[in-house]
PARONU-962143 format. One line per field, with one value per residue (C-alpha): residue number from 1; residue in one letter; chain; x, y, z. Coordinates in steps of 0.2 Angstrom, whole numbers, plus 5000, padded with zeros to 4 digits. Example, Ala and Ser with C-alpha at 12.3 -4.5 7.8 and 13.67 -1.06 7.14 Angstrom:
2
n: [1, 2] $
res: [A, S] $
chain: [A, A] $
px: [5062, 5068] $
py: [4978, 4995] $
pz: [5039, 5036] $
This chain:
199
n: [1, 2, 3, 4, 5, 6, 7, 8, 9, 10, 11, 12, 13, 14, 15, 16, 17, 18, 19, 20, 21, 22, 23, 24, 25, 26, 27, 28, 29, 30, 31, 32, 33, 34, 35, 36, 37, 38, 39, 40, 41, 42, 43, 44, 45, 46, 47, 48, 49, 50, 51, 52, 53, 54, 55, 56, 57, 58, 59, 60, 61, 62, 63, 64, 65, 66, 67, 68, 69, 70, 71, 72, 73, 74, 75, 76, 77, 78, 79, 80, 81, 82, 83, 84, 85, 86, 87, 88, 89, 90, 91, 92, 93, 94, 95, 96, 97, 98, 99, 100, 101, 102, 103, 104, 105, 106, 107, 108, 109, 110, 111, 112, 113, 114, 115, 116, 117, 118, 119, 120, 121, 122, 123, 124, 125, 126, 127, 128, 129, 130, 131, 132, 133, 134, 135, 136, 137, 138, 139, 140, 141, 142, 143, 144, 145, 146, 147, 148, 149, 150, 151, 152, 153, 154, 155, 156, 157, 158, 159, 160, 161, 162, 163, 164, 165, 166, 167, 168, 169, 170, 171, 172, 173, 174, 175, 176, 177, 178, 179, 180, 181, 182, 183, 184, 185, 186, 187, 188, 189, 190, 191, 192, 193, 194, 195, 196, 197, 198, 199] $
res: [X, X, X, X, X, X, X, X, X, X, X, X, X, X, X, X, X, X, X, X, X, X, X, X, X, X, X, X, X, X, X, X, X, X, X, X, X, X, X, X, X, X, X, X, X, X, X, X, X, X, X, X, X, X, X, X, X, X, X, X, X, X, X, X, X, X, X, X, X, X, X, X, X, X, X, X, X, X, X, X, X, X, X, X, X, X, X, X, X, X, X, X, X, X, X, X, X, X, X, X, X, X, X, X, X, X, X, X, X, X, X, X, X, X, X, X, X, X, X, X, X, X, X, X, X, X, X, X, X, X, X, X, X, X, X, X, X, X, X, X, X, X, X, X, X, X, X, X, X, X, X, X, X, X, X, X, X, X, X, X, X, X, X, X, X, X, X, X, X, X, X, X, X, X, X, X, X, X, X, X, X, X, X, X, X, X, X, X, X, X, X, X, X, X, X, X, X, X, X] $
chain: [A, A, A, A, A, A, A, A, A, A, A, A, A, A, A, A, A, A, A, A, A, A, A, A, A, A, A, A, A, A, A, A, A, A, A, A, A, A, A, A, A, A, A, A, A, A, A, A, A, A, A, A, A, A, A, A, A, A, A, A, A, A, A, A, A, A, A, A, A, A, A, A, A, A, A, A, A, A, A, A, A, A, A, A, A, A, A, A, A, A, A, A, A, A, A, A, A, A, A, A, A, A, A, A, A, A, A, A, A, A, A, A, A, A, A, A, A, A, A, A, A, A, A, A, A, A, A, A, A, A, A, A, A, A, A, A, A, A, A, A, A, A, A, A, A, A, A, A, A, A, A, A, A, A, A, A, A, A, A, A, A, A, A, A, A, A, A, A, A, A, A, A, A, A, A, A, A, A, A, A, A, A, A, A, A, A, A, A, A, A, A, A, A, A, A, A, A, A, A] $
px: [5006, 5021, 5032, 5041, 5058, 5059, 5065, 5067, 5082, 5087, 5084, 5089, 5086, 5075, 5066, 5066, 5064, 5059, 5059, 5071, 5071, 5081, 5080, 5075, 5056, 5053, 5037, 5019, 5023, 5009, 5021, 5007, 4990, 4976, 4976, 4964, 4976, 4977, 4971, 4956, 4949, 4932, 4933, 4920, 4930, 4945, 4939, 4937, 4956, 4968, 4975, 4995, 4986, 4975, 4993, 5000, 4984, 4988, 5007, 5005, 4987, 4980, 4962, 4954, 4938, 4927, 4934, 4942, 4961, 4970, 4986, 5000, 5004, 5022, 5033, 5023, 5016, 5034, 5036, 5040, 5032, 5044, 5037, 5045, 5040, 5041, 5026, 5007, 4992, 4977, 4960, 4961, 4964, 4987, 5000, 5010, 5027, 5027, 5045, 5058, 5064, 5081, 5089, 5094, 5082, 5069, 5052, 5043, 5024, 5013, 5005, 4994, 4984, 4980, 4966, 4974, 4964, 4980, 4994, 5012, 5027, 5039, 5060, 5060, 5075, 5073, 5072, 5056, 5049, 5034, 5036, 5018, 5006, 4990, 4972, 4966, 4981, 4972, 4958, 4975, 4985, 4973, 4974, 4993, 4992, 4982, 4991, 5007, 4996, 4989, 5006, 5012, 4997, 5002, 5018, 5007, 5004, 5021, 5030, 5030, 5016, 5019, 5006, 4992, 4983, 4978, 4969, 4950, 4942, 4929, 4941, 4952, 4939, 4936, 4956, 4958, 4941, 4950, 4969, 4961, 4953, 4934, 4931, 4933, 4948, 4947, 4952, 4964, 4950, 4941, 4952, 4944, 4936, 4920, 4922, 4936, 4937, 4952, 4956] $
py: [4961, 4964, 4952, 4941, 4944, 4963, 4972, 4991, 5002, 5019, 5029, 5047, 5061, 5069, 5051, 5043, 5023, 5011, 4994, 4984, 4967, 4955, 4942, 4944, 4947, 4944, 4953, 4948, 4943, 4951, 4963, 4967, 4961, 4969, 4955, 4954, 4961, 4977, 4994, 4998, 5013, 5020, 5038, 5045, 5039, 5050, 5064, 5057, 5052, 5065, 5078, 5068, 5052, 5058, 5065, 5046, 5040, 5053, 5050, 5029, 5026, 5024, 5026, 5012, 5013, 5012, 5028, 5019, 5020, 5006, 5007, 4989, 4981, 4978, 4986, 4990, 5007, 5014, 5008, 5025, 5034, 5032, 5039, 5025, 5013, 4995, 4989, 4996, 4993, 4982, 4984, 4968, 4967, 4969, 4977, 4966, 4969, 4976, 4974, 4962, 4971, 4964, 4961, 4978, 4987, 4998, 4993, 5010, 5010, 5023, 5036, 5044, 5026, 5029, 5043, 5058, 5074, 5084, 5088, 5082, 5085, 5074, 5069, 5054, 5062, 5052, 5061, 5055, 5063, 5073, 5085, 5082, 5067, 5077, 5070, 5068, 5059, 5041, 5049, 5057, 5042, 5029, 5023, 5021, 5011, 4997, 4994, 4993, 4982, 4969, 4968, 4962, 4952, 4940, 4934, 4929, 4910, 4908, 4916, 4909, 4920, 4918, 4930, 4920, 4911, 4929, 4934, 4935, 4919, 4929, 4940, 4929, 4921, 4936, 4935, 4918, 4923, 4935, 4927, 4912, 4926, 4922, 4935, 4956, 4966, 4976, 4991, 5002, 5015, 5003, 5009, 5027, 5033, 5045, 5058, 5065, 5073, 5080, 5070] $
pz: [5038, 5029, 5017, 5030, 5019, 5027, 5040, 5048, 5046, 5049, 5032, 5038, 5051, 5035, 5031, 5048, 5047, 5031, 5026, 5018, 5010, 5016, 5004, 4983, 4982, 4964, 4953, 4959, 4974, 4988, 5000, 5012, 5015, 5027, 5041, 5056, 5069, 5060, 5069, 5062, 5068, 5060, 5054, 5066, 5081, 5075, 5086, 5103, 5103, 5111, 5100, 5102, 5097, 5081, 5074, 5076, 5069, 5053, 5052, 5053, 5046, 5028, 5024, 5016, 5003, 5020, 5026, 5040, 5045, 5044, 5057, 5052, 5068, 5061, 5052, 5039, 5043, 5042, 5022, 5012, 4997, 4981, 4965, 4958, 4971, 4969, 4978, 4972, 4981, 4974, 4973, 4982, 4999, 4996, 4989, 4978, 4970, 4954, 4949, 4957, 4976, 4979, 4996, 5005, 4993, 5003, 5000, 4993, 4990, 4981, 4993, 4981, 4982, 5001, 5002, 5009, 5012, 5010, 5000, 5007, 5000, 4995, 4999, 4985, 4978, 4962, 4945, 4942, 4959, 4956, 4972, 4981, 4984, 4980, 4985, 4968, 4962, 4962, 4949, 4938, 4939, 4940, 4923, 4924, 4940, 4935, 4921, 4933, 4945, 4931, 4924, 4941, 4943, 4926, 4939, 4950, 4952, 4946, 4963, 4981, 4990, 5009, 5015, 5003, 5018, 5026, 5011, 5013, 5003, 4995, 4988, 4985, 4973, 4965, 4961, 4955, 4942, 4936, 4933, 4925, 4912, 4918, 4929, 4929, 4937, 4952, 4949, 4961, 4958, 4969, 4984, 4982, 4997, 4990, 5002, 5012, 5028, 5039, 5055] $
């Protein structure tokens, strides 16, 4: 489920649709959380689906640790990459702001975070941009995107979190262990599936 405070526009004929706040969505706050009416479809079923709906699968779907793809129900499974996003995944179950979004700013994620078997190119545009989302990208930058994710998490009990009730109570204890300094991080590394395979 995506942040409430968004909506879909038109990007571009090149970019197609994204999603854009609506209202300011300050650092910390969780942007998305996996809820139960997410499609959830387990890699060994990929095959058995036409070949028109494996491509919607691969264009909307990300692939979770399970190896399962994960298709948003709203108007989440049309958030863009940015290579300066401002939203990151977590090894936590969400994706959480990691620096203030403010209304009419689209909401970018991280796509090297998401498991893919391919290499895609990329129309970021911004000077920072680094061309491709590659498959090993989460075991290069890694390192870089838990520091952006912990930094984010510091803000988080101070911000209104409106998609907190969907998060799973076990993880959620795992979380409150770790932001009151007695238990470990989850790392983003956590979100790595161990083997890839092509849909």
């Amino acid at each position: 489920m995506i942040h409430p405070d968004s909506e879909l526009r038109f990007v571009s004929q090149e970019v197609g649709y994204g999603v854009f706040a609506t209202r300011f969505i300050p650092k910390g706050t969780i942007s998305y959380i996996k809820d139960p009416l997410e499609i959830d479809i387990p890699e060994e079923k990929i095959p058995s689906y036409d070949p028109d709906i494996q491509q919607i699968i691969e264009k909307y779907a990300y692939v979770d640790e399970r190896g399962h793809f994960i298709i948003s129900w709203d108007h989440g499974k049309y958030i863009n990459h940015c290579c300066n996003c401002n939203t990151m995944s977590t090894g936590y179950g969400f994706e959480i702001a990691i620096r203030d979004i403010h209304p009419g700013e689209e909401i970018t994620d991280e796509y090297g975070l998401f498991n893919m078997d391919q290499s895609m190119s990329l129309v970021c545009n911004r000077g920072t941009c680094r061309g491709m989302v590659q498959p090993d990208d989460l075991e290069r930058y890694g390192e870089l995107w838990d520091a952006r994710v912990q930094d984010a998490l510091a803000a988080f009990q101070a911000v209104e979190q409106p998609l907190l009730h969907w998060l799973d109570p076990a993880i959620g204890e795992r979380l409150m262990s770790y932001l009151s300094g007695q238990g470990a991080y989850v790392s983003v590394m956590q979100l790595r599936k161990a083997t890839r395979s092509r849909v």
